[in-house]
VOPAGU-2260 file (C-alpha; in pm, 1 decimal, decimal comma):
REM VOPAGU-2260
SITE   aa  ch    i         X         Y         Z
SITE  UNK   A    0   -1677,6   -2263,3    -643,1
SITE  UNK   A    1   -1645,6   -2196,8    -993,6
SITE  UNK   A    2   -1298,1   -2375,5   -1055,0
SITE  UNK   A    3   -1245,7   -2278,2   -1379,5
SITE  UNK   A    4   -1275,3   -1897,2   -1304,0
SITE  UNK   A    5   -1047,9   -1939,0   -1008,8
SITE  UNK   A    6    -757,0   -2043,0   -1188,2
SITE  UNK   A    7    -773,5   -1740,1   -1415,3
SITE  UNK   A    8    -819,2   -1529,6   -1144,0
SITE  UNK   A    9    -483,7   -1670,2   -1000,6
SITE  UNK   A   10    -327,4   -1689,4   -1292,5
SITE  UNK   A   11    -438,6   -1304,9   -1329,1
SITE  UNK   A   12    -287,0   -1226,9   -1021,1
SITE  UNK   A   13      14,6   -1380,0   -1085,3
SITE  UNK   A   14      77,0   -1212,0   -1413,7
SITE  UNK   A   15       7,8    -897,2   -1263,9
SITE  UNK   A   16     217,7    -859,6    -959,3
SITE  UNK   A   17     508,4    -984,9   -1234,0
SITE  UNK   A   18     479,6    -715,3   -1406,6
SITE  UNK   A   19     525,9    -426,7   -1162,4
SITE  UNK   A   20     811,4    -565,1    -957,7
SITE  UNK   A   21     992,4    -315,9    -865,2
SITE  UNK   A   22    1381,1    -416,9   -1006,0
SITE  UNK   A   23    1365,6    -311,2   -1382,2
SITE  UNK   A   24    1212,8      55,8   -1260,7
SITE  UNK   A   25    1449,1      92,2   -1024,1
SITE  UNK   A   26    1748,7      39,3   -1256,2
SITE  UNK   A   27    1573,2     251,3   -1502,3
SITE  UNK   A   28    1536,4     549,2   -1209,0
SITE  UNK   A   29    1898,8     471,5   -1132,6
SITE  UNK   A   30    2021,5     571,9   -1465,5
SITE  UNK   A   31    1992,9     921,5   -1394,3
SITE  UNK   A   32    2181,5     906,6   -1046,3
SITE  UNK   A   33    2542,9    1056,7   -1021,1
SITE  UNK   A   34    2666,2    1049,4    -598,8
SITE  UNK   A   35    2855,8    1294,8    -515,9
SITE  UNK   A   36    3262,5    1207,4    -468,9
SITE  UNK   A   37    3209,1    1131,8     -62,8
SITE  UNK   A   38    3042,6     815,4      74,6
SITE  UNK   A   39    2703,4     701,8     -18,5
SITE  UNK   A   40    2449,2     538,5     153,1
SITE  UNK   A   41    2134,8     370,4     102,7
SITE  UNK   A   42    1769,9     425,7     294,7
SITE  UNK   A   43    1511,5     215,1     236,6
SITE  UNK   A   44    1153,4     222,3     395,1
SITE  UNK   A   45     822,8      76,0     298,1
SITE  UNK   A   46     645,3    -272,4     214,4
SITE  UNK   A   47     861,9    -270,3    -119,6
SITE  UNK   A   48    1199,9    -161,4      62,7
SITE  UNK   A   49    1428,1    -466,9      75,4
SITE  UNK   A   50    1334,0    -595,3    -312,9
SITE  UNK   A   51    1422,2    -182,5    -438,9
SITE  UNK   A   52    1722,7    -190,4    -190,1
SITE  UNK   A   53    1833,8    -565,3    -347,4
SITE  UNK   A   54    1820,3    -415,5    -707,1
SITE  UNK   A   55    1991,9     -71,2    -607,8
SITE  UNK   A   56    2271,1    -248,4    -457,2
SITE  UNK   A   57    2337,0    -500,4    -729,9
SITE  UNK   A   58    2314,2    -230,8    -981,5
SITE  UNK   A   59    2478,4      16,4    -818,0
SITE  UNK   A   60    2804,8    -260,5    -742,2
SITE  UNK   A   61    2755,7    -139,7    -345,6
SITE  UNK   A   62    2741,1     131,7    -127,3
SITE  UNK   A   63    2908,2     250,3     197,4
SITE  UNK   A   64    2664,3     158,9     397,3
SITE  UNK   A   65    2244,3     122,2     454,3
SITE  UNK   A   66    1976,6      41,4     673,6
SITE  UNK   A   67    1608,8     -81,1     527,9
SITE  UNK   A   68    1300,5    -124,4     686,5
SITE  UNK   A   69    1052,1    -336,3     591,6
SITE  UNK   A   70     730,2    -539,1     713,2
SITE  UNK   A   71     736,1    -833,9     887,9
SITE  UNK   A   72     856,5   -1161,6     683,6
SITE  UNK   A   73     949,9    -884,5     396,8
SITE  UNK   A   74    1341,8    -963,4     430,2
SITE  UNK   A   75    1415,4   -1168,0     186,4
SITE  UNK   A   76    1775,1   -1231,9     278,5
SITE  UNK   A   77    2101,3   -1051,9     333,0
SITE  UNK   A   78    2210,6    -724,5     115,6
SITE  UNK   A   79    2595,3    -659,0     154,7
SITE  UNK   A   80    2635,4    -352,0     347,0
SITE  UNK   A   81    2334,1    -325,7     448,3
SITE  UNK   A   82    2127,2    -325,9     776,2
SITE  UNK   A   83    1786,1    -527,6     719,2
SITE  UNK   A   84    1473,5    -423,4     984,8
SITE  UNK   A   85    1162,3    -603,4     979,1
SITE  UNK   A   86     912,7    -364,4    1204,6
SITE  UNK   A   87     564,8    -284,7    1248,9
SITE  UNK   A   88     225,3    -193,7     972,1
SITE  UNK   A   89     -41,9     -35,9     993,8
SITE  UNK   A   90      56,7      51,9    1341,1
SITE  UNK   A   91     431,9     117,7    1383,2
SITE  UNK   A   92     571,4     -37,2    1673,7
SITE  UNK   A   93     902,2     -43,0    1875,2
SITE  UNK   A   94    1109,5    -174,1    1595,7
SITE  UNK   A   95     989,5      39,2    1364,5
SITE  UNK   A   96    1109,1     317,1    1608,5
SITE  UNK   A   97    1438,4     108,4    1652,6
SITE  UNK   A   98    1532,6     110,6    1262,9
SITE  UNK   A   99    1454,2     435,7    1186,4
SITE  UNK   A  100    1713,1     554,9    1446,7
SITE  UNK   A  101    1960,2     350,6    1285,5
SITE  UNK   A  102    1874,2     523,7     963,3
SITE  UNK   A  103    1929,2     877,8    1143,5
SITE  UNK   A  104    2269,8     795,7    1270,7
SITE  UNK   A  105    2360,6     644,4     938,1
SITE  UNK   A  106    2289,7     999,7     818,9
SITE  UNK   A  107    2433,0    1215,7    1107,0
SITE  UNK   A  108    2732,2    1423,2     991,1
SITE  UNK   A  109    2744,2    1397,7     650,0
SITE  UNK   A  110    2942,8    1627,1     413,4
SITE  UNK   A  111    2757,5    1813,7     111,2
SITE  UNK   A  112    2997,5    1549,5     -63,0
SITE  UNK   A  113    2842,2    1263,3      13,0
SITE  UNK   A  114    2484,8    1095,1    -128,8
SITE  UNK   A  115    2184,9     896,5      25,3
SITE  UNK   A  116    2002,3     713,7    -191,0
SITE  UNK   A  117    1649,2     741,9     -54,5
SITE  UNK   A  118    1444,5     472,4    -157,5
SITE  UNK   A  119    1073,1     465,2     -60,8
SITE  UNK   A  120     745,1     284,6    -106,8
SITE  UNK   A  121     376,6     255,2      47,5
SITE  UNK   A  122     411,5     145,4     402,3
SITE  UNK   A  123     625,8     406,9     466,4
SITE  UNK   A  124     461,2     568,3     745,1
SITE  UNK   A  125     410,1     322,1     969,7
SITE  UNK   A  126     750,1     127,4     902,6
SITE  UNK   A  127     977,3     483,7     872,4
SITE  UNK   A  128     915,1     683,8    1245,1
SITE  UNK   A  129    1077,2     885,2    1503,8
SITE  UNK   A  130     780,6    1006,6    1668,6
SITE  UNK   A  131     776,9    1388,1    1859,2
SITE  UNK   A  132     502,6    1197,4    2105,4
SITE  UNK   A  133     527,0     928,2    2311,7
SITE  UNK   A  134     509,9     596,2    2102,9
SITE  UNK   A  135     191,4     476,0    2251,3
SITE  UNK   A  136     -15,8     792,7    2208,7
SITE  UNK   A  137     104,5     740,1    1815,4
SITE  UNK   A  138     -39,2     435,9    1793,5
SITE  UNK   A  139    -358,7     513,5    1961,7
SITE  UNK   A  140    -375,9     797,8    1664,0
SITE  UNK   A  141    -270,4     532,0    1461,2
SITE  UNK   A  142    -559,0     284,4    1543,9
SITE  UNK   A  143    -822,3     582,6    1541,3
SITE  UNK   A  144    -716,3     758,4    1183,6
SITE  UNK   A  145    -720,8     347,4    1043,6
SITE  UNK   A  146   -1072,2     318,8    1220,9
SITE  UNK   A  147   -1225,2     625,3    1102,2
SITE  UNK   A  148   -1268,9     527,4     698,5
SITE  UNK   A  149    -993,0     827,2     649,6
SITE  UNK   A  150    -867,7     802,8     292,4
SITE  UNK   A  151    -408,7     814,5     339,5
SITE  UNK   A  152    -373,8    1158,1     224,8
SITE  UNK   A  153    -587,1    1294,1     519,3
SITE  UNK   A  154    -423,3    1018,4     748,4
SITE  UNK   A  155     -48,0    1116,9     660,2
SITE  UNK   A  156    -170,0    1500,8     693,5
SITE  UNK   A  157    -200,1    1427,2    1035,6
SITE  UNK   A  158      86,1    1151,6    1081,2
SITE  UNK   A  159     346,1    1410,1     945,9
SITE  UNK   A  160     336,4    1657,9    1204,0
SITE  UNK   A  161     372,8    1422,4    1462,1
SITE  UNK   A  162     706,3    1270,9    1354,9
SITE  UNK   A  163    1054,6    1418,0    1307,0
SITE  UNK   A  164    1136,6    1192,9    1002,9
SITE  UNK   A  165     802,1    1284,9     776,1
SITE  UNK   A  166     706,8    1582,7     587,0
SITE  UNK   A  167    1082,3    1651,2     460,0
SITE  UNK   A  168    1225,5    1604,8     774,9
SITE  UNK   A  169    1469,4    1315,5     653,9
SITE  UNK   A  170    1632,6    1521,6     426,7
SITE  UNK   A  171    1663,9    1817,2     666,2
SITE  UNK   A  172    1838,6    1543,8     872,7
SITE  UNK   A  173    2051,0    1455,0     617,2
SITE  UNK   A  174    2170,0    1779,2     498,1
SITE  UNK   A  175    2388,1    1924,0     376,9
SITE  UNK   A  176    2419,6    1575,0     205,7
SITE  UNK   A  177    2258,6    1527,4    -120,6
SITE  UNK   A  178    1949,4    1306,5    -133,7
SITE  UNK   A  179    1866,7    1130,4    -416,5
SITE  UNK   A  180    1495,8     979,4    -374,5
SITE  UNK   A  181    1315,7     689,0    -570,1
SITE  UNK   A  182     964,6     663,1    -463,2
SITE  UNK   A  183     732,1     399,4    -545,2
SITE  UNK   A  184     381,4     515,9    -573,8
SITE  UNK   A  185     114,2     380,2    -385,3
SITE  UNK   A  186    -102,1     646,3    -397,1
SITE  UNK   A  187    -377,7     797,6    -624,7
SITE  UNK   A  188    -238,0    1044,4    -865,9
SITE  UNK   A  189      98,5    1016,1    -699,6
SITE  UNK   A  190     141,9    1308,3    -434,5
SITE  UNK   A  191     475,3    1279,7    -314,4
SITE  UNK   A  192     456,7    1445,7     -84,3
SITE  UNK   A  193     185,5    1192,7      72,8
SITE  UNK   A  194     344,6     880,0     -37,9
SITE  UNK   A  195     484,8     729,6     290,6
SITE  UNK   A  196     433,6    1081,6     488,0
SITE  UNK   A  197     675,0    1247,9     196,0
SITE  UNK   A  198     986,0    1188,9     441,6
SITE  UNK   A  199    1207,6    1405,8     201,4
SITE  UNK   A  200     952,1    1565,4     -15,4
SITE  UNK   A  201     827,2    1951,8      84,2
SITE  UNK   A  202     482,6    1918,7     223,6
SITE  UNK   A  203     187,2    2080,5      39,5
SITE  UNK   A  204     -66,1    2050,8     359,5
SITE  UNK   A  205     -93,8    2328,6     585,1
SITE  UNK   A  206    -152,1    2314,9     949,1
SITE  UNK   A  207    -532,9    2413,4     892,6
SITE  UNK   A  208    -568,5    2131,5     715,3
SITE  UNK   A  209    -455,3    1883,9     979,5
SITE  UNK   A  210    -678,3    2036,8    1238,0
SITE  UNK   A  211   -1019,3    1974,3    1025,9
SITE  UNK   A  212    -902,8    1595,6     928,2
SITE  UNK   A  213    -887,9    1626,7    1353,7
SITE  UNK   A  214   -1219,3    1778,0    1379,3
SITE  UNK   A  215   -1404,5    1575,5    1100,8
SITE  UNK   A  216   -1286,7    1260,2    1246,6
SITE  UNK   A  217   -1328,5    1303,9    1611,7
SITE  UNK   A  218    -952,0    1225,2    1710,2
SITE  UNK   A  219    -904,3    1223,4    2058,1
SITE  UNK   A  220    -558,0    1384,1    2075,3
SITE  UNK   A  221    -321,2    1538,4    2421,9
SITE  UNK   A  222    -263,2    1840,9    2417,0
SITE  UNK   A  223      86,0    1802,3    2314,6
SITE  UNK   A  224     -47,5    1630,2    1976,5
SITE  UNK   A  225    -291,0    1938,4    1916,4
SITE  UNK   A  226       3,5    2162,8    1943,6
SITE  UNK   A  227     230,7    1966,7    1701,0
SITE  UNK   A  228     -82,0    1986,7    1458,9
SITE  UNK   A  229       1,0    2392,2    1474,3
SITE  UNK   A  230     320,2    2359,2    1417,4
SITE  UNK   A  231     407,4    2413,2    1009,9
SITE  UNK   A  232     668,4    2143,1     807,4
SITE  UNK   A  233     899,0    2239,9     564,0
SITE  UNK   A  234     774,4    2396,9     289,5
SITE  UNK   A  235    1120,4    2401,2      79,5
SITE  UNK   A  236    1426,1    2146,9     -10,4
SITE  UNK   A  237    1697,4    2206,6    -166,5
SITE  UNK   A  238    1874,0    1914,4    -153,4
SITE  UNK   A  239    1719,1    1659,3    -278,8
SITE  UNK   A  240    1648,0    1497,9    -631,0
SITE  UNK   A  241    1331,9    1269,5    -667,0
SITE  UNK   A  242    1229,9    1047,7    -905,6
SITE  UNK   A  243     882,7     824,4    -940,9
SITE  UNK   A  244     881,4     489,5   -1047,5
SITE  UNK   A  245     558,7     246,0   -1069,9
SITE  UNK   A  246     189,8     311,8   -1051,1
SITE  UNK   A  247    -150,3     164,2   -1013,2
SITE  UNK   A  248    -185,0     229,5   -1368,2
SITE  UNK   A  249     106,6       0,6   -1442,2
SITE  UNK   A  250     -66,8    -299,1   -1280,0
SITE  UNK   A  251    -413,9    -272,7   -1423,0
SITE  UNK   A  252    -271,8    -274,3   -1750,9
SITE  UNK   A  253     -83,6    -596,9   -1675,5
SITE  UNK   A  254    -422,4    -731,7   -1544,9
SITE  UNK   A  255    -560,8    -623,0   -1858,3
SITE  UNK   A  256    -308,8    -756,9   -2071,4
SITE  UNK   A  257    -350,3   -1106,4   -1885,9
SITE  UNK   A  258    -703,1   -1081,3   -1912,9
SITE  UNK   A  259    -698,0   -1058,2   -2296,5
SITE  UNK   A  260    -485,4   -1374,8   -2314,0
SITE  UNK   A  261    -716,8   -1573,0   -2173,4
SITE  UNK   A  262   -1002,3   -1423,4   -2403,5
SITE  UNK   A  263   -1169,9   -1159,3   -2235,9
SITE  UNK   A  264   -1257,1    -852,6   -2365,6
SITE  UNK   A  265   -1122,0    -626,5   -2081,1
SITE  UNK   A  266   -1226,4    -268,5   -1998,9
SITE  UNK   A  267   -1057,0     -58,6   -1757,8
SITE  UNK   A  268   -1347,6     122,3   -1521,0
SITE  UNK   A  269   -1042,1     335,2   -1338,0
SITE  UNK   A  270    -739,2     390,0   -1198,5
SITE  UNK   A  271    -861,0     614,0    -917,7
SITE  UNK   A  272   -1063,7     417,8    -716,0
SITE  UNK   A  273   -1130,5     547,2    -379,9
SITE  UNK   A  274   -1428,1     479,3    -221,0
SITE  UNK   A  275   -1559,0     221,8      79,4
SITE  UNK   A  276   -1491,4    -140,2      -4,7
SITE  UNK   A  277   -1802,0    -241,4      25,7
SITE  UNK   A  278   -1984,6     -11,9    -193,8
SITE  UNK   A  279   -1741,6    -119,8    -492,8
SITE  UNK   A  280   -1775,8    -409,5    -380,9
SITE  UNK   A  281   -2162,9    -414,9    -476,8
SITE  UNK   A  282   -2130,8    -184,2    -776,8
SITE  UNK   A  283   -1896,0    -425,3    -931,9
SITE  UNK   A  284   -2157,3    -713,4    -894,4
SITE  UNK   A  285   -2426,0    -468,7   -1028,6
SITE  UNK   A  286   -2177,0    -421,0   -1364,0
SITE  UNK   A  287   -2158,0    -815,2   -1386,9
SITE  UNK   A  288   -2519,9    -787,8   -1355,6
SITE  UNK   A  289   -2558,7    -577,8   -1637,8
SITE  UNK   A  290   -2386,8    -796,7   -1901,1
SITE  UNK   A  291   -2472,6   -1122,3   -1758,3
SITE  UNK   A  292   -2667,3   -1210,1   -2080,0
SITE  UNK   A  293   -2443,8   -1106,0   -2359,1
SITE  UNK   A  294   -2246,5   -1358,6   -2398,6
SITE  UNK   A  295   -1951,6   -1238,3   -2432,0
SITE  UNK   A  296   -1642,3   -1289,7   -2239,0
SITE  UNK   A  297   -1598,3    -952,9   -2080,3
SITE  UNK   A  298   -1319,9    -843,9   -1792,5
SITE  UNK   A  299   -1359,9    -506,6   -1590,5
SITE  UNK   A  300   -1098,8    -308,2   -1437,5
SITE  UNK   A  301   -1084,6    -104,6   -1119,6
SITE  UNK   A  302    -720,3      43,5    -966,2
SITE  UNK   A  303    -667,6     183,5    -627,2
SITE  UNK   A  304    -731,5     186,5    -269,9
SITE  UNK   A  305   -1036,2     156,1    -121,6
SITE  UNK   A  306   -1115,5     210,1     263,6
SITE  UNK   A  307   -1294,1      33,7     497,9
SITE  UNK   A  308   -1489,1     182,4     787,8
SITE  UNK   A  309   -1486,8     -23,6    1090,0
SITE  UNK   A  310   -1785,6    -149,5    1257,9
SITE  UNK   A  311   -1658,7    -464,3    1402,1
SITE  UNK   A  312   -1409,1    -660,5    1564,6
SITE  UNK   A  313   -1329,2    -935,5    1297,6
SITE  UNK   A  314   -1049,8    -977,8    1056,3
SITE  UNK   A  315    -961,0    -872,4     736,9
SITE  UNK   A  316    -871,2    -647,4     505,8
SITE  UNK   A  317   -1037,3    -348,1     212,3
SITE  UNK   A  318    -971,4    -597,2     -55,4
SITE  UNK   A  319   -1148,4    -920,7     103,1
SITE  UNK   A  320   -1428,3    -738,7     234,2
SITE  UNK   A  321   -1461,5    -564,3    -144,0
SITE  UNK   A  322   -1464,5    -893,9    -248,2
SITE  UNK   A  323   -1727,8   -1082,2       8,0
SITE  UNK   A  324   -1931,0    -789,1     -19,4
SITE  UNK   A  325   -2009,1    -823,1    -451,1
SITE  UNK   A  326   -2084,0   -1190,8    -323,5
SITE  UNK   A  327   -2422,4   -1134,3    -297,0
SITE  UNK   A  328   -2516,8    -965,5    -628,7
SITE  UNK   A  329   -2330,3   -1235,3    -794,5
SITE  UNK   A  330   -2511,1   -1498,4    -615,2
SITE  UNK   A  331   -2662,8   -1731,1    -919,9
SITE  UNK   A  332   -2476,4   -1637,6   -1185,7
SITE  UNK   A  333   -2273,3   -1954,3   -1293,3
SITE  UNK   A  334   -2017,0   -1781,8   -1484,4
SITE  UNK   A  335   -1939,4   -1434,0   -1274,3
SITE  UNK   A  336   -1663,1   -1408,6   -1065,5
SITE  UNK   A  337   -1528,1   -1059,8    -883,3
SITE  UNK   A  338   -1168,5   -1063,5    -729,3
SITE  UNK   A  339    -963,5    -829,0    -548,9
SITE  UNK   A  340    -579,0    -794,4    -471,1
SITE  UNK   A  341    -320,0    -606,7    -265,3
SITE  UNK   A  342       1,2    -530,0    -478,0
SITE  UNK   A  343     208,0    -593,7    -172,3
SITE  UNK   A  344      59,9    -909,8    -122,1
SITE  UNK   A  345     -62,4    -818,4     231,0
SITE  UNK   A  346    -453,4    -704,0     290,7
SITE  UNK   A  347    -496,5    -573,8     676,6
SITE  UNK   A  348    -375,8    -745,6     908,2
SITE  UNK   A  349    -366,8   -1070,5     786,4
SITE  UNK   A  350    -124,5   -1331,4     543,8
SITE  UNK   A  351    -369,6   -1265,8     258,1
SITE  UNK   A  352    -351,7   -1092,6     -70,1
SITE  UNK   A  353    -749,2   -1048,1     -83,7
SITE  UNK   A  354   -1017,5   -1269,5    -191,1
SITE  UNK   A  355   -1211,1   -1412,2    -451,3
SITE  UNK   A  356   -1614,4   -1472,4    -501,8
SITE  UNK   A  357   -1817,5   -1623,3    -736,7
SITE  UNK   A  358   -2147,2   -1682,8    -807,1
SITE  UNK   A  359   -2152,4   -1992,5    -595,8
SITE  UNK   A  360   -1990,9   -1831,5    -289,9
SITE  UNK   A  361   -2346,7   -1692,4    -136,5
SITE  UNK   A  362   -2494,8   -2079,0    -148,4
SITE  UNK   A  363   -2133,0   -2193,6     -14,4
SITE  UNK   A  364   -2131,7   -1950,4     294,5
SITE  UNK   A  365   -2474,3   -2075,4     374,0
SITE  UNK   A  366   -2388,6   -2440,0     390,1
SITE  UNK   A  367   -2095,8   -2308,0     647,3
SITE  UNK   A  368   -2379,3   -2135,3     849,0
SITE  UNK   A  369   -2243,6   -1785,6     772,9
SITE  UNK   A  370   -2447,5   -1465,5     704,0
SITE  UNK   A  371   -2241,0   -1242,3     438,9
SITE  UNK   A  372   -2457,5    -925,4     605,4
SITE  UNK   A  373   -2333,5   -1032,2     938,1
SITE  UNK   A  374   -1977,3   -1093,9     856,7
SITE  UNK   A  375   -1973,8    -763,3     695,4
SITE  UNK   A  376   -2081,5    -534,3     950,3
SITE  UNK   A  377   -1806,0    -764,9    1207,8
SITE  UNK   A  378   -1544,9    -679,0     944,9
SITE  UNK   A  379   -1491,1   -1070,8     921,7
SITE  UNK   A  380   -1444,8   -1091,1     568,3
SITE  UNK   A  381   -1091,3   -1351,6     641,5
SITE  UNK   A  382   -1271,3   -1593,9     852,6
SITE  UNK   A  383   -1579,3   -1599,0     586,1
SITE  UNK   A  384   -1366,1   -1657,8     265,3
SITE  UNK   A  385   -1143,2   -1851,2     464,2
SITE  UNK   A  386   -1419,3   -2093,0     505,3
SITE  UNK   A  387   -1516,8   -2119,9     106,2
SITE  UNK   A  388   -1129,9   -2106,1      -9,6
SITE  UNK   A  389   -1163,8   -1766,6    -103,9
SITE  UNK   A  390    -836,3   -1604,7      30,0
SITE  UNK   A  391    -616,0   -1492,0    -244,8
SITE  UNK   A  392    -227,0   -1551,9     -88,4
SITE  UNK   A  393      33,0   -1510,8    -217,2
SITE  UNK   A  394     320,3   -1377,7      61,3
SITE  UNK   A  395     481,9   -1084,3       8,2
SITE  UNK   A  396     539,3    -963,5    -345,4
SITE  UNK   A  397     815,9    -688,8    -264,0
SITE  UNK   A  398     617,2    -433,7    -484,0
SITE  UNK   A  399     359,8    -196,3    -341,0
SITE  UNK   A  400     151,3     -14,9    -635,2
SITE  UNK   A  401    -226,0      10,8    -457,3
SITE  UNK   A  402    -477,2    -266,5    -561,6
SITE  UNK   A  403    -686,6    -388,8    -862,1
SITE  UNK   A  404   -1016,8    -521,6    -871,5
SITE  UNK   A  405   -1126,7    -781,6   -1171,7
SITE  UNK   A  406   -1458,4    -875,6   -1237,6
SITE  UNK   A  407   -1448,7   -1186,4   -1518,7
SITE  UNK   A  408   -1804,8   -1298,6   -1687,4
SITE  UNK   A  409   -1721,4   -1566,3   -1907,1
SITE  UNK   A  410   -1945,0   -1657,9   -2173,2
């Protein structure tokens, strides 16, 4: 391993997730709030819930009550007046069920007097559920939308109509309460209406939408499911305020910015990535390629969220196996280096950020008798960079704001 270029790339990292933490924008989105002269309450859901809820509540000087949910080992400690839930993502799971009921009968009864302040962030949709099927059949769905390569605006298409919190259904529940909603992007071109399942956003999909994500994907589905896909979410709100905060574009410019300190020449590729890890994976390593032998020290950019299709049964996530699969294109080149990293400083399933090759790592996976190809097609990108300390960690950030890809050549 290149040592030198693995340092930048965590300092990089560092510097990046820094700047799009989610406190300052939330104070700033909080300037424009006014609650009403009745109680108000605070709802937060998604990877980035308990660090938004932590600065709403200091700035705010309290509220009159809350409930957050959050990923596992995201709960950073106790908010007064507030109710902290850890629960279940990708796949929500009885917890996740458990909080979000708490957040419903925080919100049952409420005058047009009093306020929820609706705070929300990418996770959202696994985390935030009441489900209108039984809880296992949603997690089969679950399993099969996050199996099928489906890119999250086709997967919370589907995922809306089978829950009675999603597709504006939280603020029906809290009405005739105003809600005042801060979301935290996490998706391309910010749709919020997608973002977390849009839980108090009107939804823009139709119902013949939902049934061709159904079809092109091959979901198996009850009948009960194939019904709810029929059945149209609200189109219209009229009580709620929103306001975005944060974006993918955000962090690549802090990578870029961190880039340029250390002397690279950085160029931003886009914002909008959205294709299968592995093929940016192996485009990135074909840039590097490119301008191997320029000598100059040169940094590209790519922002956004890649998918992975699954063909195995290994471990991982879209930015590791992005990652392992540049590995071999940069295999030889003593001073290339391609990284990937997860905002929320979770990839997949597992306790890493993403991962980091070089132009050492094919040579260094051999010597460990591993096959990149192999690990690939098992979707065991954790285990391989595992092996070659190529895991990016760095816990839980308590920001969400999709992913960016470097790629460093240093002169």
């Amino acid at each position: 391993m290149n040592r030198n270029l693995r340092k930048q790339a965590d300092a990089i990292v560092q510097a990046s997730i820094a700047a799009v933490l989610p406190d300052r924008a939330v104070r700033r989105a909080l300037e424009d709030f006014t609650p009403g002269p009745g109680k108000t309450l605070l709802v937060a859901a998604g990877k980035a819930a308990w660090q938004m809820a932590h600065a709403a509540v200091e700035a705010l000087g309290g509220v009159d009550g809350g409930v957050v949910v959050t990923k596992y080992g995201h709960v950073k400690g106790e908010i007064p007046g507030v109710v902290c839930c850890e629960a279940g993502h990708p796949v929500p799971d009885e917890n996740s069920f458990a909080a979000t009921a708490k957040a419903l009968e925080l919100v049952r009864g409420l005058t047009a007097e009093d306020t929820v302040l609706f705070l929300l962030s990418g996770g959202g949709s696994a985390l935030f559920e009441k489900p209108l099927i039984p809880g296992d059949e949603l997690q089969d769905i679950t399993r099969q939308l996050l199996a099928s390569g489906a890119d999250i605006v086709a997967m919370n298409t589907i995922r809306k109509r089978l829950s009675a919190v999603k597709g504006g259904r939280f603020a029906q529940a809290c009405a005739p309460a105003q809600v005042y909603s801060i979301v935290l992007s996490d998706i391309l071109g910010d749709p919020l209406d997608m973002i977390a399942s849009g839980p108090a956003y009107p939804d823009s999909s139709t119902c013949e939408e939902a049934a061709a994500i159904a079809r092109r994907y091959g979901l198996q589905l009850s009948p009960a499911a194939q019904e709810l896909l029929g059945q149209e979410t609200p189109k219209a709100l009229d009580n709620v305020t929103t306001r975005i905060t944060g974006s993918v574009r955000e962090l690549c410019a802090a990578a870029a910015e961190q880039c340029r300190a250390l002397g690279y020449e950085p160029l931003l590729l886009t914002d909008c990535l959205d294709c299968e890890a592995r093929e940016a994976g192996r485009f990135l390593a074909d840039v590097l390629r490119t301008h191997a032998r320029e000598g100059r020290k040169l940094a590209f950019l790519a922002g956004g969220e890649t998918v992975v299709h699954l063909t195995g049964q290994g471990l991982g996530g879209r930015n590791q196996e992005l990652a392992l699969a540049a590995a071999p294109g940069l295999a030889g080149l003593e001073n290339a280096a391609v990284f990937s990293v997860g905002s929320d400083g979770t990839d997949g399933p597992t306790d890493a950020a993403g991962g980091y090759v070089d132009g050492t790592t094919m040579e260094d996976l051999r010597a460990k008798g591993l096959d990149v190809f192999t690990v690939l097609q098992q979707n065991d990108a954790y285990h391989a960079l595992q092996a070659v300390d190529g895991l990016l960690i760095t816990g839980p950030t308590g920001t969400n704001v999709n992913d960016v890809a470097v790629t460093l050549l240093d002169a």
